[in-house]
gemmi code that builds the backbone of each chain (N, CA, C; Angstrom):
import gemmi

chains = {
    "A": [
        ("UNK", (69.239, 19.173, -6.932), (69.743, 17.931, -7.486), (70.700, 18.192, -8.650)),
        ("UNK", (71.013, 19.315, -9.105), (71.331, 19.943, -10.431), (72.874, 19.913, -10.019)),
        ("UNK", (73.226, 20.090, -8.438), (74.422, 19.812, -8.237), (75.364, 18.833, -7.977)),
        ("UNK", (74.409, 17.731, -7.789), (74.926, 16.001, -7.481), (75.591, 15.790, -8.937)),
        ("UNK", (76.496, 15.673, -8.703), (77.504, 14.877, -9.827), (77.270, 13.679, -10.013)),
        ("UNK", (77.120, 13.054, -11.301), (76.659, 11.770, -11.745), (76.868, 10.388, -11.080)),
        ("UNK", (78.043, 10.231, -10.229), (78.833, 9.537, -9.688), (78.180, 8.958, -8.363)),
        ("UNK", (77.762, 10.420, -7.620), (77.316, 9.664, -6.230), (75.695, 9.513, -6.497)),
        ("UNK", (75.428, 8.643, -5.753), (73.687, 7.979, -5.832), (73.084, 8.613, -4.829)),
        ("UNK", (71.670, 8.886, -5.303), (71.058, 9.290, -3.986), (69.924, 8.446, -4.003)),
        ("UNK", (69.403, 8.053, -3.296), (68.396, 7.676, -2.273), (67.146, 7.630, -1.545)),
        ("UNK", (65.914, 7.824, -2.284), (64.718, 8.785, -1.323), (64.244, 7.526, -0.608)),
        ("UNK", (64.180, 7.755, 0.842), (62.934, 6.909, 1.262), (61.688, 7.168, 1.949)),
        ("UNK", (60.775, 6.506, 2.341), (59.668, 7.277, 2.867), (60.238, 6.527, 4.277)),
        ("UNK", (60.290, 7.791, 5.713), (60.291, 7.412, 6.625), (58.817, 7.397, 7.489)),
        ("UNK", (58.372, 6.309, 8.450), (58.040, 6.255, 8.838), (57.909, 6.357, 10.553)),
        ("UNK", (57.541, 7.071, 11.702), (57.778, 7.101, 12.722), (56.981, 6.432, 13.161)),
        ("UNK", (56.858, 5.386, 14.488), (55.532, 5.208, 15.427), (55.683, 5.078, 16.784)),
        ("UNK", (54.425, 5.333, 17.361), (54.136, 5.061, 19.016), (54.995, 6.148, 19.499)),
        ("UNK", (56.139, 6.145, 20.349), (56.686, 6.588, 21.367), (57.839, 7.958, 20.571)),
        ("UNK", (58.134, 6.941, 19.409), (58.990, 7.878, 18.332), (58.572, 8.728, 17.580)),
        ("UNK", (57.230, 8.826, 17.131), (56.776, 9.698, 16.718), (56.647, 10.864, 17.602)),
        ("UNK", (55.827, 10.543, 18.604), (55.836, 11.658, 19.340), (57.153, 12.108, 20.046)),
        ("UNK", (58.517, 11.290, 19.708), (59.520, 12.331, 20.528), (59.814, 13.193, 19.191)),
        ("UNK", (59.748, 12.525, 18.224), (60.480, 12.938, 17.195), (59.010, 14.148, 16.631)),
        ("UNK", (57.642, 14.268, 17.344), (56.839, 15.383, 16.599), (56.807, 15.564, 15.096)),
        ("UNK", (56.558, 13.837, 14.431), (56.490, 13.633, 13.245), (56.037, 12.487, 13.176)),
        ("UNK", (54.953, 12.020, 11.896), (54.273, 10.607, 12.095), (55.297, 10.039, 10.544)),
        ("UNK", (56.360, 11.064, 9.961), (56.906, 10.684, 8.335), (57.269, 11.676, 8.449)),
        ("UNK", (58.446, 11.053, 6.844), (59.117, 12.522, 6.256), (59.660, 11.208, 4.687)),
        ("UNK", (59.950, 12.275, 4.151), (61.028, 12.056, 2.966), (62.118, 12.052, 3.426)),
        ("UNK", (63.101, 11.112, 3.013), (64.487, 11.962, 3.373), (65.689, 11.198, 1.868)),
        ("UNK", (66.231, 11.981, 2.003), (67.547, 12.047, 0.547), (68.863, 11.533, 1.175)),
        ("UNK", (69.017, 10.302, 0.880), (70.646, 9.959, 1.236), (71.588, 9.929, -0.086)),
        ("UNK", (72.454, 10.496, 0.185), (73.707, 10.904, -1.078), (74.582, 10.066, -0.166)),
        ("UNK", (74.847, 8.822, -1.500), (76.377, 8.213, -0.855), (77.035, 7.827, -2.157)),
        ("UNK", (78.040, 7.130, -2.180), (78.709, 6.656, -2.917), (78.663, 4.754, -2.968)),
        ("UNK", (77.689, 4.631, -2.147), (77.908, 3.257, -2.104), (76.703, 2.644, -1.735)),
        ("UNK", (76.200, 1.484, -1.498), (74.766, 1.110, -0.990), (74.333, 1.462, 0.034)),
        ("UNK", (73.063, 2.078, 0.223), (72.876, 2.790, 1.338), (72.183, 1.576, 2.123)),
        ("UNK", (72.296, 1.634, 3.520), (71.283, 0.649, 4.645), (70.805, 1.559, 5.254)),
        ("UNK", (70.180, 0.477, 6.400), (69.093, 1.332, 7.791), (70.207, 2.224, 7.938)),
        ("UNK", (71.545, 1.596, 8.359), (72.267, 2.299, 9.030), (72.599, 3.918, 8.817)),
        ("UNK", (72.706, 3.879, 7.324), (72.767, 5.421, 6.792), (71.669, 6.474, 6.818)),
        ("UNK", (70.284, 5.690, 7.289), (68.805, 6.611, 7.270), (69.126, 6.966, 8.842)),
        ("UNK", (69.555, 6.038, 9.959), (69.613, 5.950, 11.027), (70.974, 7.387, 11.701)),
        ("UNK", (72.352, 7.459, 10.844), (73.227, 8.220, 11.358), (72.751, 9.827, 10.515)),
        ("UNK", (71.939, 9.944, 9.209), (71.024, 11.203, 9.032), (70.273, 11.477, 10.152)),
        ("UNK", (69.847, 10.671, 10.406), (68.967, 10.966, 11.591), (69.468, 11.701, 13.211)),
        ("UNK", (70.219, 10.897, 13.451), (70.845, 10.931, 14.186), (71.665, 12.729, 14.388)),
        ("UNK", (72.387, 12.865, 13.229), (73.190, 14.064, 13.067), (72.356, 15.468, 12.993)),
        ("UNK", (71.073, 15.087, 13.115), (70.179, 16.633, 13.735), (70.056, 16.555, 14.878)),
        ("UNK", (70.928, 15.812, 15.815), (71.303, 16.291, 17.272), (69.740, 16.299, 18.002)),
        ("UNK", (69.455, 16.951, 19.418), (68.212, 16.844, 20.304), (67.929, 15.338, 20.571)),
        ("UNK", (66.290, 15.175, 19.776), (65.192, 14.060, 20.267), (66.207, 13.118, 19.272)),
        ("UNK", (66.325, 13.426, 18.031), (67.107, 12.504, 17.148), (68.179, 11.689, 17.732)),
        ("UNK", (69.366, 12.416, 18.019), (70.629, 11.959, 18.573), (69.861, 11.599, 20.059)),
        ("UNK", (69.631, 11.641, 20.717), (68.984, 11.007, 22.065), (68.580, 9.730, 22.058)),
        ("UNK", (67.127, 9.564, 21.083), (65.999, 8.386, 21.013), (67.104, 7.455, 20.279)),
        ("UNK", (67.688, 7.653, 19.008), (68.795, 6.658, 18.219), (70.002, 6.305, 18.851)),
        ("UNK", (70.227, 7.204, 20.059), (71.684, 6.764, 20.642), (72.120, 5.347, 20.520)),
        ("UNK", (73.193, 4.881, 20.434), (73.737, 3.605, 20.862), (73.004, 3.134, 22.095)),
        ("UNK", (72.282, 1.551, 21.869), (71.947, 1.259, 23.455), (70.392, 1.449, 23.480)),
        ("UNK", (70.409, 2.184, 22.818), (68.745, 2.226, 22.754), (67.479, 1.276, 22.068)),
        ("UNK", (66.759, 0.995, 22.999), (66.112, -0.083, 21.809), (65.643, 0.741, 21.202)),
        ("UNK", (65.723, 0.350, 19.575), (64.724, 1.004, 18.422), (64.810, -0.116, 17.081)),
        ("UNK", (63.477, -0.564, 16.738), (63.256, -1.570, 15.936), (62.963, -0.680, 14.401)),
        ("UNK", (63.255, -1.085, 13.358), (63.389, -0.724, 12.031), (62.598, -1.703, 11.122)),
        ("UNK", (62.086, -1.431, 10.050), (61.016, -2.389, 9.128), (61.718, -1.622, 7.956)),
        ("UNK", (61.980, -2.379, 6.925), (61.790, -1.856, 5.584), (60.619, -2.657, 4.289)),
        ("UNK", (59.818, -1.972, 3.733), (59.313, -2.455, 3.100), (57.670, -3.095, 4.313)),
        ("UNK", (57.765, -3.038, 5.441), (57.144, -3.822, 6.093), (57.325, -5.442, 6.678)),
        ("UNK", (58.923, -5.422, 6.170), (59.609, -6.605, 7.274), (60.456, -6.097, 7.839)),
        ("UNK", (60.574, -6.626, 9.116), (62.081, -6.410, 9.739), (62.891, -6.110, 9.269)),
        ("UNK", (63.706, -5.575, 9.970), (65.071, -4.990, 9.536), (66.211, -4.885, 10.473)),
        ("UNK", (67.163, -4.555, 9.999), (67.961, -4.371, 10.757), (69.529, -3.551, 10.315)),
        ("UNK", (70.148, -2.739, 10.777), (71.118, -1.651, 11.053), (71.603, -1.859, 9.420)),
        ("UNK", (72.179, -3.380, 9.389), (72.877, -3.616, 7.980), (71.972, -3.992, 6.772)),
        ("UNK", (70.773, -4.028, 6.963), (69.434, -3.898, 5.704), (69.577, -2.870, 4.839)),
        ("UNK", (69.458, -3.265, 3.775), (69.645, -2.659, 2.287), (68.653, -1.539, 2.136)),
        ("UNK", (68.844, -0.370, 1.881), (67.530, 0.350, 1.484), (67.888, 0.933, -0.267)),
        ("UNK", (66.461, 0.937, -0.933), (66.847, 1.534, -1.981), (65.408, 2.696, -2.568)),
        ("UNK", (66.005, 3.289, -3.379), (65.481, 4.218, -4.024), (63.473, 3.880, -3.767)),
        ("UNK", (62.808, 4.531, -3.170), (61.411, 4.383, -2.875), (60.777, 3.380, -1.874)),
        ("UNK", (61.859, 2.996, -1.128), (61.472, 2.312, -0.080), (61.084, 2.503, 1.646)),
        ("UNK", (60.119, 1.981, 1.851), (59.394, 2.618, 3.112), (60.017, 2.210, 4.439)),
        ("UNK", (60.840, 3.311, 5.142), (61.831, 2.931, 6.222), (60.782, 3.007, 7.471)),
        ("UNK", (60.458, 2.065, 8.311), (59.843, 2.669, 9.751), (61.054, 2.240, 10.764)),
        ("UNK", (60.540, 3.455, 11.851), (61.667, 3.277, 12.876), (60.514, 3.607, 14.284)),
        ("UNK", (60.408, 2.170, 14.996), (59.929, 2.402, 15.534), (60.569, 1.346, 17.466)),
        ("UNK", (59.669, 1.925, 18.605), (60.040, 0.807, 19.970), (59.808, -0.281, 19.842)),
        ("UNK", (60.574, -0.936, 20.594), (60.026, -2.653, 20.676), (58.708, -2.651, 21.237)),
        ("UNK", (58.075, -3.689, 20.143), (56.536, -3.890, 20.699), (55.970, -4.312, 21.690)),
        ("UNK", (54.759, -3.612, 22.156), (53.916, -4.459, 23.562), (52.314, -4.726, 22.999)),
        ("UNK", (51.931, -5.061, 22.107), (50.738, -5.463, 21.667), (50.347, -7.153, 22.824)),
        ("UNK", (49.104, -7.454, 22.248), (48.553, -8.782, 22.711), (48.104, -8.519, 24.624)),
    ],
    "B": [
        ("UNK", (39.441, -14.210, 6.069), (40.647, -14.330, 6.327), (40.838, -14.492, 7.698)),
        ("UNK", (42.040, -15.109, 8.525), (42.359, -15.671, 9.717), (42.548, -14.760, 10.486)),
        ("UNK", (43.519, -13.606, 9.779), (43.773, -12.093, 10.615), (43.201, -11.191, 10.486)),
        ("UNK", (42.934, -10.549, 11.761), (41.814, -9.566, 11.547), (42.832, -8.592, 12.903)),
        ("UNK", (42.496, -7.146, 12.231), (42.813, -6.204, 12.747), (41.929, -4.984, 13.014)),
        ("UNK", (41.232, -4.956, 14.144), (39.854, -4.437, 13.471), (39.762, -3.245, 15.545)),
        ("UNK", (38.790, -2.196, 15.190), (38.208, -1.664, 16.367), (37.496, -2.113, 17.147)),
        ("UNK", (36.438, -2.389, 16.363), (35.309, -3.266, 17.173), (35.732, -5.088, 18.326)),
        ("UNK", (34.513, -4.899, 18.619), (35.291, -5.900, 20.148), (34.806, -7.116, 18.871)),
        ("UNK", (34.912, -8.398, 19.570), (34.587, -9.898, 19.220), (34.035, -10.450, 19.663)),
        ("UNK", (33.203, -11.498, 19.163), (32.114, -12.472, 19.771), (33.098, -13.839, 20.019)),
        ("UNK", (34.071, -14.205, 21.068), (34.247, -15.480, 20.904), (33.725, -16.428, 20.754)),
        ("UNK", (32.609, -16.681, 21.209), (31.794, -18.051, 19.957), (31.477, -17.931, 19.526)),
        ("UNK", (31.360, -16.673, 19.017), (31.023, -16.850, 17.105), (32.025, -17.238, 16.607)),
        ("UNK", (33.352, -16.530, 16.950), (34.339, -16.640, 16.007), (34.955, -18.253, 16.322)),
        ("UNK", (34.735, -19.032, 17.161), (35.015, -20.352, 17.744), (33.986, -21.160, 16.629)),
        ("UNK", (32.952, -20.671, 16.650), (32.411, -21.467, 15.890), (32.697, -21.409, 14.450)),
        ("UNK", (32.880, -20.523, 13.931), (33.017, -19.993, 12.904), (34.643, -20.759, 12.115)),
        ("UNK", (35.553, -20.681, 13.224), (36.901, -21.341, 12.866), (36.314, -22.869, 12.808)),
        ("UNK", (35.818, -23.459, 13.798), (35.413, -24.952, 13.293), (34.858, -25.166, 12.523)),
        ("UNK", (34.214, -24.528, 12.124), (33.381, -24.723, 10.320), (32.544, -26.147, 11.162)),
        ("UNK", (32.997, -26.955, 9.516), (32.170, -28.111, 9.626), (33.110, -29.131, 9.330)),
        ("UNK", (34.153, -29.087, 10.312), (35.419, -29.526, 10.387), (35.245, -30.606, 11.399)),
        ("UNK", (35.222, -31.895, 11.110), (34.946, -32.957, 12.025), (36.017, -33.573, 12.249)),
        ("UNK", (37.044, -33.218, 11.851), (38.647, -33.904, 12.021), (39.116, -33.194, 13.181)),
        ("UNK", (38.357, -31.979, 13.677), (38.755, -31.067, 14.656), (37.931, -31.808, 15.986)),
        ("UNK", (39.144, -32.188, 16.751), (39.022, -32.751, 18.127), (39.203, -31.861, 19.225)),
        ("UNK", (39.958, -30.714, 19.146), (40.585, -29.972, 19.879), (40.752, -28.500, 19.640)),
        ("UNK", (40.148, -27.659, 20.537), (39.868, -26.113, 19.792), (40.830, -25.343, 21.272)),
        ("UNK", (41.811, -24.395, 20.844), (42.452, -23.895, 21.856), (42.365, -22.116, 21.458)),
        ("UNK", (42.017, -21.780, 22.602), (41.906, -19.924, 22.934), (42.378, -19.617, 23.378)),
        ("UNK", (42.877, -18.190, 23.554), (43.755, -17.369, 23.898), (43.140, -15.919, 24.074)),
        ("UNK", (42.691, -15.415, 24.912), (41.739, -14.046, 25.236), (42.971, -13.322, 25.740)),
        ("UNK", (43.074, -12.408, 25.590), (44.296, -10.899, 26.400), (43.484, -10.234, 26.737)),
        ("UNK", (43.255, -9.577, 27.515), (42.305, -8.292, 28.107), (42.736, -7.351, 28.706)),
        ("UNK", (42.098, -6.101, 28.983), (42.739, -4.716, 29.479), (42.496, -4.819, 31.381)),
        ("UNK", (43.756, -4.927, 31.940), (43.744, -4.855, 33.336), (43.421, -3.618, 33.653)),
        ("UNK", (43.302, -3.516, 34.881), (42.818, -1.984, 35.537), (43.935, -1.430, 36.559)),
        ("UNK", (45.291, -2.325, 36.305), (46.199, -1.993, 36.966), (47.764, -2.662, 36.439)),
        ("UNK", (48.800, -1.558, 36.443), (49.720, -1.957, 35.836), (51.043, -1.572, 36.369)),
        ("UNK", (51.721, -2.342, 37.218), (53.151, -1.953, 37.787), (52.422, -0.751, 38.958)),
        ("UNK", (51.703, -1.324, 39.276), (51.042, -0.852, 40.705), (50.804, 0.722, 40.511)),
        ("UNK", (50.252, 0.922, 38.921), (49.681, 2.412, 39.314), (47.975, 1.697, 38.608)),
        ("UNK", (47.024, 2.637, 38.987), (45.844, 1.971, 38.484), (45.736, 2.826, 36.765)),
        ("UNK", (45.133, 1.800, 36.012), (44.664, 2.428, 34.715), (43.276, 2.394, 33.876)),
        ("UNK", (43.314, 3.751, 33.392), (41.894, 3.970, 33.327), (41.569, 3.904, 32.116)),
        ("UNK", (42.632, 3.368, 31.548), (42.492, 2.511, 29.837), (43.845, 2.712, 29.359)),
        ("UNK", (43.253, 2.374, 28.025), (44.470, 2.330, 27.167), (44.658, 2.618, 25.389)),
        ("UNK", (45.635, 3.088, 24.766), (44.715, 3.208, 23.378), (46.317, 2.013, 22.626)),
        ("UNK", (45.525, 1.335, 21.789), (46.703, 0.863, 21.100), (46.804, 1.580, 19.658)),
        ("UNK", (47.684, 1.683, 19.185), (48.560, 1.604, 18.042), (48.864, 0.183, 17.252)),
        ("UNK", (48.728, 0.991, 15.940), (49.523, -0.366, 15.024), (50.494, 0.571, 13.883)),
        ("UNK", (50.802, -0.339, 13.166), (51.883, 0.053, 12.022), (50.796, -0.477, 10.674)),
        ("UNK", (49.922, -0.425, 10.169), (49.119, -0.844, 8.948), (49.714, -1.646, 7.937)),
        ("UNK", (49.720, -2.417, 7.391), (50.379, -2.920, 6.200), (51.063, -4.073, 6.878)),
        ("UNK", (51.777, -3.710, 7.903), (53.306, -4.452, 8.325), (52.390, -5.545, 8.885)),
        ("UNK", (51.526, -4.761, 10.257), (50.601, -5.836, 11.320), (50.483, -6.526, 10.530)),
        ("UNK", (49.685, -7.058, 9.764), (48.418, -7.849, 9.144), (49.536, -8.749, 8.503)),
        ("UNK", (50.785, -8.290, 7.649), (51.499, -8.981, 7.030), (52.569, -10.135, 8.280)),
        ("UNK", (52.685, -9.818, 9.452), (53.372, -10.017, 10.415), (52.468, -11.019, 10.948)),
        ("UNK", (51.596, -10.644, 11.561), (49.939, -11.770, 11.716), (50.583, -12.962, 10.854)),
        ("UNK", (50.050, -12.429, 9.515), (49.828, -14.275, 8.951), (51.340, -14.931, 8.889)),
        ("UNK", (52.712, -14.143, 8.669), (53.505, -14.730, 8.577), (53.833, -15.453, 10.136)),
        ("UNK", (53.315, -15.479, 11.466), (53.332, -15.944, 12.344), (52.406, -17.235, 12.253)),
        ("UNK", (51.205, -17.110, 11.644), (50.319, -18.273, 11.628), (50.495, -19.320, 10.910)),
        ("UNK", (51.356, -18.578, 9.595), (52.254, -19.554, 8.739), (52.962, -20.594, 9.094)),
        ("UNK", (53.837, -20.129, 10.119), (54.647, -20.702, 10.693), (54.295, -21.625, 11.738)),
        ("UNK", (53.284, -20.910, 12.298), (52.488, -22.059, 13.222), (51.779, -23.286, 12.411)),
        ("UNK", (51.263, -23.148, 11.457), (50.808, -23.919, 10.373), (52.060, -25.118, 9.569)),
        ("UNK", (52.833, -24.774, 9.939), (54.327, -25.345, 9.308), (54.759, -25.947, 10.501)),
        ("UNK", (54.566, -25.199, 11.568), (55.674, -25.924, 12.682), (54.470, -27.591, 13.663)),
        ("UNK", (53.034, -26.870, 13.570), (52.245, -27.806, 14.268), (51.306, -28.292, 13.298)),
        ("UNK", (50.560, -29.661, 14.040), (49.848, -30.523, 13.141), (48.517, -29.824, 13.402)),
        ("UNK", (47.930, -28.462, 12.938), (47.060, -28.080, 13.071), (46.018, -27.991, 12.303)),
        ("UNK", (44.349, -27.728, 12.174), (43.714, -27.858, 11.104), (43.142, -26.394, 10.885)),
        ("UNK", (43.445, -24.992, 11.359), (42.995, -23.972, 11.558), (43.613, -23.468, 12.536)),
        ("UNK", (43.700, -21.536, 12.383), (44.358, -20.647, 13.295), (43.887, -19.397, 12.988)),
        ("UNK", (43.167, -18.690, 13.951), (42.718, -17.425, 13.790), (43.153, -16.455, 15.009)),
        ("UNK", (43.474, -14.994, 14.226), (44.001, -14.186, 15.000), (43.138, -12.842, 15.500)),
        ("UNK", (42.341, -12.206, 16.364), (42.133, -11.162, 15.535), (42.833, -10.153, 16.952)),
        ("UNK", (43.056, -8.786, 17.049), (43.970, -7.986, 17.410), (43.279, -6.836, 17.595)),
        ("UNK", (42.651, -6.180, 18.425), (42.028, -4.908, 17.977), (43.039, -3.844, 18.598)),
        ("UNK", (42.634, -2.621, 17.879), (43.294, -1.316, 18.240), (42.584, 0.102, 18.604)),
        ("UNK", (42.840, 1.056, 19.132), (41.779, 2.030, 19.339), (42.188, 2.079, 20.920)),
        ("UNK", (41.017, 2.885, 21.071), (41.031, 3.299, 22.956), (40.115, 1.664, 23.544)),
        ("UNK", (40.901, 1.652, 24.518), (40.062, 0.452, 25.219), (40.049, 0.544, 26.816)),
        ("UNK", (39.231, -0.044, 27.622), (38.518, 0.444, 28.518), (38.815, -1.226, 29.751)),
        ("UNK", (39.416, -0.759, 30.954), (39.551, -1.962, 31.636), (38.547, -2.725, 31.321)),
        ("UNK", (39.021, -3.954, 31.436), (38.104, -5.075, 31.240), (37.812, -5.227, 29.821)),
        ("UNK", (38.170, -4.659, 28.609), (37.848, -4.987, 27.386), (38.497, -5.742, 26.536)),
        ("UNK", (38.234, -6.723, 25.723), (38.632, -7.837, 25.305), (40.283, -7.164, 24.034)),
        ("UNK", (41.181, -8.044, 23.911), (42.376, -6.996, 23.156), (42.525, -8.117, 21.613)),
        ("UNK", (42.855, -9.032, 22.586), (43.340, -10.051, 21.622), (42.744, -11.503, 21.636)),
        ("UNK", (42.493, -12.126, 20.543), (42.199, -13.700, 20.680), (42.967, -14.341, 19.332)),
        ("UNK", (43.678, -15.615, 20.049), (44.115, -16.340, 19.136), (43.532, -17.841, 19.223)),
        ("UNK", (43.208, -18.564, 18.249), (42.153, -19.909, 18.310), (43.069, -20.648, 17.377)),
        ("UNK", (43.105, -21.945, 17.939), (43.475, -22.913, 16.670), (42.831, -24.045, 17.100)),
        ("UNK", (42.421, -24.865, 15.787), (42.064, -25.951, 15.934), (42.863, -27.290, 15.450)),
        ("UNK", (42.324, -28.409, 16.015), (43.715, -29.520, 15.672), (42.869, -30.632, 16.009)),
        ("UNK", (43.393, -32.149, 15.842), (42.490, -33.029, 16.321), (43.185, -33.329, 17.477)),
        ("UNK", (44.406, -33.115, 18.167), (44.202, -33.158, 19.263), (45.176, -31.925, 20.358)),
        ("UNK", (44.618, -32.422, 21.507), (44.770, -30.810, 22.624), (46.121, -30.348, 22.338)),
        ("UNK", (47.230, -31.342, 22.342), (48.625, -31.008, 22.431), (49.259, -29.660, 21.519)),
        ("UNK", (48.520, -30.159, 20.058), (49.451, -28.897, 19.007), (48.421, -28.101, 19.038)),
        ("UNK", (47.180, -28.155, 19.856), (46.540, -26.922, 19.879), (46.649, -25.755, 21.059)),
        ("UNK", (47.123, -26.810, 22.187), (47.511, -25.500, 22.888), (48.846, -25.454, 23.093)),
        ("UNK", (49.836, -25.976, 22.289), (51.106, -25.204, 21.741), (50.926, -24.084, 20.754)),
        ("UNK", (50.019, -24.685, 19.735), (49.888, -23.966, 18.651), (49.986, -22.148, 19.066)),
        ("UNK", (48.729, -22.551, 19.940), (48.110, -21.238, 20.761), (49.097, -20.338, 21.195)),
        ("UNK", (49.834, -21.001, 22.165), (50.934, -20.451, 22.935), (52.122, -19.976, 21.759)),
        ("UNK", (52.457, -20.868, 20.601), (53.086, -19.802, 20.082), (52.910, -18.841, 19.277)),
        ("UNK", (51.828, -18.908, 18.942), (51.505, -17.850, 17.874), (51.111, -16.242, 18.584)),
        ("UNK", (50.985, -16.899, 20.114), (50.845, -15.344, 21.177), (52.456, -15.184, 21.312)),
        ("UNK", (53.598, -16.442, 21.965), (54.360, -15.239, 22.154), (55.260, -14.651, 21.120)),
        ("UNK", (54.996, -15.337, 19.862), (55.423, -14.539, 18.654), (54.933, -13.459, 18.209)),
        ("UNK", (53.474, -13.104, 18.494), (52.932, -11.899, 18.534), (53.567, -11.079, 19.215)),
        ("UNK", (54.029, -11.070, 20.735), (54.265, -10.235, 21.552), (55.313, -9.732, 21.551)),
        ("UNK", (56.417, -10.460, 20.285), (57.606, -9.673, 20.362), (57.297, -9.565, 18.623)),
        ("UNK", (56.964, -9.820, 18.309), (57.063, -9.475, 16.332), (56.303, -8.833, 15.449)),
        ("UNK", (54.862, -8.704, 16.944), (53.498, -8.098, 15.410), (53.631, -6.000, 16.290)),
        ("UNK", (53.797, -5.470, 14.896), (54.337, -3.985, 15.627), (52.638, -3.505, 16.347)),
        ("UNK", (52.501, -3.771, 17.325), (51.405, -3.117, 18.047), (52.067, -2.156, 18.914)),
        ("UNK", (51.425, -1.113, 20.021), (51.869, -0.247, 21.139), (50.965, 0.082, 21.742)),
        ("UNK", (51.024, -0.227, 23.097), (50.033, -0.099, 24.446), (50.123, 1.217, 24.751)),
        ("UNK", (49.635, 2.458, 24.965), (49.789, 3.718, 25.722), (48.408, 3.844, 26.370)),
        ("UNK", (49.022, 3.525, 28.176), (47.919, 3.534, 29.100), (47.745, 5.248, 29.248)),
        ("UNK", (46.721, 4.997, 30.559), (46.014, 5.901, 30.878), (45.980, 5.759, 31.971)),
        ("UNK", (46.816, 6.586, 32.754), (46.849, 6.551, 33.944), (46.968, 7.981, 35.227)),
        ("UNK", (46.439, 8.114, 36.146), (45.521, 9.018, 37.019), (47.042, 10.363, 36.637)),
        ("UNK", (48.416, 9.762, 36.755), (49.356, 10.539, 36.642), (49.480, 11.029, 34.893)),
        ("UNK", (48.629, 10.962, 34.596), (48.915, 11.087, 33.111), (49.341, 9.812, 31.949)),
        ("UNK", (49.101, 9.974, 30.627), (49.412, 8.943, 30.195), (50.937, 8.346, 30.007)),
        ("UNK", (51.466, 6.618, 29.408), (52.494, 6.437, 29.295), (52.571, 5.455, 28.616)),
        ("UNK", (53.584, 4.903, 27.698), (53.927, 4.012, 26.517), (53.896, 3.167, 27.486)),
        ("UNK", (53.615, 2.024, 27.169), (53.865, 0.071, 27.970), (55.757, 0.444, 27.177)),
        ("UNK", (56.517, -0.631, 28.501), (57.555, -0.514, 28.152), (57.852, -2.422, 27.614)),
        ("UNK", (58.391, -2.679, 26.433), (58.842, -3.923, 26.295), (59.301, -4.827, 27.565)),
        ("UNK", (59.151, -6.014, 27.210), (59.283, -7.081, 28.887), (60.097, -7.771, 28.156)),
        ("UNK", (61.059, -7.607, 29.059), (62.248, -8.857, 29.197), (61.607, -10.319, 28.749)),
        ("UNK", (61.080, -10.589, 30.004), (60.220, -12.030, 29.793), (59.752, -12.460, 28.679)),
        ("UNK", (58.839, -11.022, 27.454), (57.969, -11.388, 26.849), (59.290, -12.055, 25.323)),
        ("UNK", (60.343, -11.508, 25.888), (61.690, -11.917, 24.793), (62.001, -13.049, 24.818)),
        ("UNK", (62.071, -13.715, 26.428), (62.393, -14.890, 26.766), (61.238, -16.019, 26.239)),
        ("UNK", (60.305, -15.518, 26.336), (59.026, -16.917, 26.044), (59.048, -16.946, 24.453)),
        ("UNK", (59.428, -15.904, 23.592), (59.471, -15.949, 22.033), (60.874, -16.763, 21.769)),
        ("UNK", (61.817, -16.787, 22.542), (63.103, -17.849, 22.282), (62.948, -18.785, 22.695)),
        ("UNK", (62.046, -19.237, 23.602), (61.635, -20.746, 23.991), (61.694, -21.882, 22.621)),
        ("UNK", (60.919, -20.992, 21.898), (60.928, -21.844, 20.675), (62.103, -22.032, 19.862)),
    ],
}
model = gemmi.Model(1)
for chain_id, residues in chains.items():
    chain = gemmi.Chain(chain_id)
    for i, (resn, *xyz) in enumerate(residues, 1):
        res = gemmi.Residue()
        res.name, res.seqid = resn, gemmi.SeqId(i, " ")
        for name, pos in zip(("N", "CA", "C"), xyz):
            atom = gemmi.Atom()
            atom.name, atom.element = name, gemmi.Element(name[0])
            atom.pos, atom.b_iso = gemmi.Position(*pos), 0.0
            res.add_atom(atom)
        chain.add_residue(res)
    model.add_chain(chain)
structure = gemmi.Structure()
structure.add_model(model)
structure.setup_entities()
């Protein structure tokens, strides 16, 4: 962190995986650090994600259903995330 | 509390009774049972385990009952949802509302299931002879949540 210049913001959130995504992704969570220059959304936890290529770039492709919560409401691509907030990324539901 | 998210199965008349209290304005009591089939898209299944998301469910629950509470003339609405391994034929879901009469109770009913079915984060992963597999989202179950 000693090298982030004052200017750009970073970001921690707690990710959350479930059901179908967890197990592609062989993770139930993680931390992850977004460095931007500007307000970060789903969208920016979503193209990190994405850019480790395999199960990542596959399951997130364009086209794919994948539902997002922040905080524990809905969400969606252009939803705000900030500093300590709990991202889940998970399939559309089949409960009931 | 109305939502319950729990392992253990349910007594529907207890919990029927239990929602009517000693509620004499209540004319009209409407249920809603879901249960585990033993067959699904024509392969047979030999259960199923659900999943939830903690925190979110329960918060998702009442903000659905809320709304049912806002949208119908109801006098009571209880949800409860279980999760865990479950076994054909075992009880999944019940939703109850009461009202003084049948109409906003078995609307009530009906929407507070198909708002469940597309909004409260649950996940079906059967059990089946070929190995297990995630329930895949239903078209339909999208269409009956836009009805409203």
């Amino acid at each position: 962190m000693t090298n982030v210049p004052a200017s750009i913001v970073t970001t921690t959130v707690r990710l959350v995986y479930l059901a179908r995504l967890r197990e592609a992704f062989a993770s139930a969570g993680e931390s992850l650090v977004l460095t931007s220059d500007d307000s970060p959304s789903v969208r920016n936890v979503v193209a990190a994600l994405r850019s480790r290529g395999g199960a990542w770039a596959a399951e997130l492709a364009d086209g794919r259903a994948v539902r997002y919560a922040v905080n524990h409401c809905v969400a969606h691509p252009g939803s705000a995330v900030k500093d300590g907030d709990e991202v889940a990324v998970f399939p559309p539901v089949t409960g009931g | 509390m109305n939502v319950r998210v729990q392992t253990a199965d349910f007594d529907v008349a207890q919990e029927l009774a239990r929602l009517r209290g000693g509620d004499t304005g209540v004319g009209a009591i409407a249920s809603f049972i879901g249960t585990v089939r033993d067959v699904n898209e024509s392969a047979p299944i030999d259960g199923m385990t659900l999943e939830h998301y903690p925190g979110m469910t329960e918060a998702s629950l009442a903000e659905i009952v809320a709304e049912a509470r806002a949208r119908f003339d109801i006098r009571d609405a209880l949800v409860i949802h279980r999760v865990g391994a479950l076994a054909p034929g075992d009880q999944i879901v019940l939703v109850a509302v009461t009202s003084a009469h049948r109409g906003m109770a078995f609307d009530a009913c009906r929407y507070v299931m198909d708002l469940l079915k597309t909004r409260a984060p649950f996940w079906k992963k059967e059990r089946t002879p070929a190995g297990d597999r995630w329930v895949e989202a239903r078209e339909s179950d999208a269409e009956a949540a836009q009805r409203w």
